[in-house]
N, C-alpha and C positions, 0 to 999 in steps of 0.2 A: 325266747323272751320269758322273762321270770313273772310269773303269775300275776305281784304285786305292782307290777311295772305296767297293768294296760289295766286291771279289774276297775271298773266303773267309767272309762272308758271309752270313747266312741268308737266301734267296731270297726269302721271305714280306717284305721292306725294299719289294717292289717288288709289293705284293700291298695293299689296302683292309685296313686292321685287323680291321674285322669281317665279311670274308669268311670266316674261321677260321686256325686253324693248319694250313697245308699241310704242315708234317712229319706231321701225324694220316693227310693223307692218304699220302704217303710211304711211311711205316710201313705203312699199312694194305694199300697195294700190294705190298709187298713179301711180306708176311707172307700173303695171300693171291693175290695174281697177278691180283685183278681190279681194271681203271684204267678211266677214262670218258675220259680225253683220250691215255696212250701211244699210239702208230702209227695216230693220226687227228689229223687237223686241229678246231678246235671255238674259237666265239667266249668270249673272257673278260675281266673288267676288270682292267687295272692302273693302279697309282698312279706318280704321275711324282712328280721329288724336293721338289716344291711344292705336293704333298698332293691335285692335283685328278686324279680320274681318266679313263683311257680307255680305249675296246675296242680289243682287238687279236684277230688272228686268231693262236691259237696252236696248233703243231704241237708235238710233243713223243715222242722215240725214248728208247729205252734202250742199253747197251753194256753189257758183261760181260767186264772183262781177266781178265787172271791176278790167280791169288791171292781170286776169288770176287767182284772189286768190280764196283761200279756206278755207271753213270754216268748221266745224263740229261741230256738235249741241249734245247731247247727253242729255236725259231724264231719271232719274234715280226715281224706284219707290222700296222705301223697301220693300222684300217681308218677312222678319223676323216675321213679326207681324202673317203675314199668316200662318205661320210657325207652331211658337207658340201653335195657335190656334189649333192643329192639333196633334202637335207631342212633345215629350221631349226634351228638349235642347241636350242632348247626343245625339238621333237621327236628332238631324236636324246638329249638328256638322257634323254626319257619313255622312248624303247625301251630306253636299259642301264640304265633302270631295273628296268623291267619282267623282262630279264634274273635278275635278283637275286633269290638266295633266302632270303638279307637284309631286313628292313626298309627301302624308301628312298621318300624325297617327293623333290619337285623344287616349290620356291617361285619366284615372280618378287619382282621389287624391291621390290613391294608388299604382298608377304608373301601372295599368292593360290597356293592350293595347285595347281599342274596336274597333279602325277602321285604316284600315291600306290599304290602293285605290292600282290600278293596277298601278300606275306609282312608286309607294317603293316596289311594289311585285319587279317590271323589274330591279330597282335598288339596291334592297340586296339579292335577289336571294330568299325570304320567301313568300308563298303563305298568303295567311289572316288567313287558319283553322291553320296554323303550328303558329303565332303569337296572335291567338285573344285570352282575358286572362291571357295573361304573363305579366310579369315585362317589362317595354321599356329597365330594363339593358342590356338585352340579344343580344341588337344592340348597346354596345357600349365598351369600352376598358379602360383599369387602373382605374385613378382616377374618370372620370367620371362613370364609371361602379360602384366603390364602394360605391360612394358619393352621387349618382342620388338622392337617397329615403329620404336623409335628405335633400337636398335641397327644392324639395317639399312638405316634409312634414315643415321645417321652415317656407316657402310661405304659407303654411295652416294656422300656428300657428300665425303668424305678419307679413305677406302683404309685405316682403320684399325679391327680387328677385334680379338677375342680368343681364340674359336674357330675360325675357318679351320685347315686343315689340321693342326690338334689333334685329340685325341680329351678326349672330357671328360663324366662322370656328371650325368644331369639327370634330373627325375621328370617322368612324359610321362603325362597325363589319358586315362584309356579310355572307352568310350561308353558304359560301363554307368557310370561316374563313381566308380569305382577308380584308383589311380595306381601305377605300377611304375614303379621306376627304370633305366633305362636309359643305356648308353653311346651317346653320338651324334658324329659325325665328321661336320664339313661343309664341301664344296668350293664354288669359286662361278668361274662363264664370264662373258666380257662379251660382248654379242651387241648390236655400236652402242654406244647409250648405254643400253643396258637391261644388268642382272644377272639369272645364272640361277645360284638355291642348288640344293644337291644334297646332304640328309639322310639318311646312312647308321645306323641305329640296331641294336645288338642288345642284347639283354636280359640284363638280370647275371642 
């Protein structure tokens, strides 16, 4: 992303939509003086300008000029590469998943759920061993329920999608078989000739 394109900017451009509003956090620091990342280092996700996201290892200091202002510094070191070196794209998906305190799955091309974190257990009422394997249809209702498998499988075949790196309201089936509608963001890796989704969800 070219310099000129975010400067002046609100930081949150470079943040997963439904991570929250980090000016909440901002403010709240301020106003109180207690931070969970200032004058320590700590793993977090960001989004790149193509909506998929990544961990970075971020550090983050504060300044105090004249005149009372403030500044905040932040030092951002990829740690993907790390990653990489170490693990399968599928498993390095499932751990920043897991990170998130967020709603997220992680599907294959085939629409089989592999990672599904404690924060969509809390929200559709499914443990991970009752979801891991399946179809992602089985969280969801009508047309997207029937439709899910050809849209992904289209995205396989010609790289054409309507979701990716949008964010967009959709009604998502619970285990007790109530439906709440929710905002859902989805990114996607190619790993070879396989695809790996990556479903960010929060609750309106």
């Amino acid at each position: 992303m070219e310099f000129d394109k975010f400067v002046g900017k609100n930081v949150q451009l470079l943040m997963p939509q439904s991570i929250g509003d980090h000016t909440v956090f901002i403010k709240r620091y301020i106003r109180t003086g207690e931070g969970h990342v200032i004058g320590m280092g700590r793993e977090v996700i960001a989004q790149r300008k193509d909506g998929s996201i990544i961990p970075v290892h971020l550090s983050l200091t504060e300044q105090q000029l004249g005149g009372g202002k403030r500044f905040f510094t932040g030092i951002m070191r990829n740690v993907e590469a790390d990653l990489q070196s170490k693990k399968t794209l599928l498993q390095q998906e499932r751990e920043v998943i897991d990170t998130l305190s967020v709603p997220g799955i992680v599907i294959d091309e085939n629409c089989k759920i592999h990672a599904f974190n404690n924060a969509a257990s809390l929200l559709l009422g499914y443990k991970l061993i009752e979801v891991v394997g399946r179809n992602i249809n089985m969280l969801m209702t009508g047309e997207d329920k029937s439709l899910h498998d050809r849209y992904v499988q289209t995205y396989a075949r010609t790289g054409q999608a309507h979701i990716l790196g949008t964010t967009r309201e959709v009604i998502a089936l619970k285990k007790d078989g109530s439906i709440i509608p929710v905002r859902l963001s989805v990114t996607v890796k190619r790993d070879g000739q396989k695809f790996i989704f990556t479903g960010l969800m929060q609750d309106r």
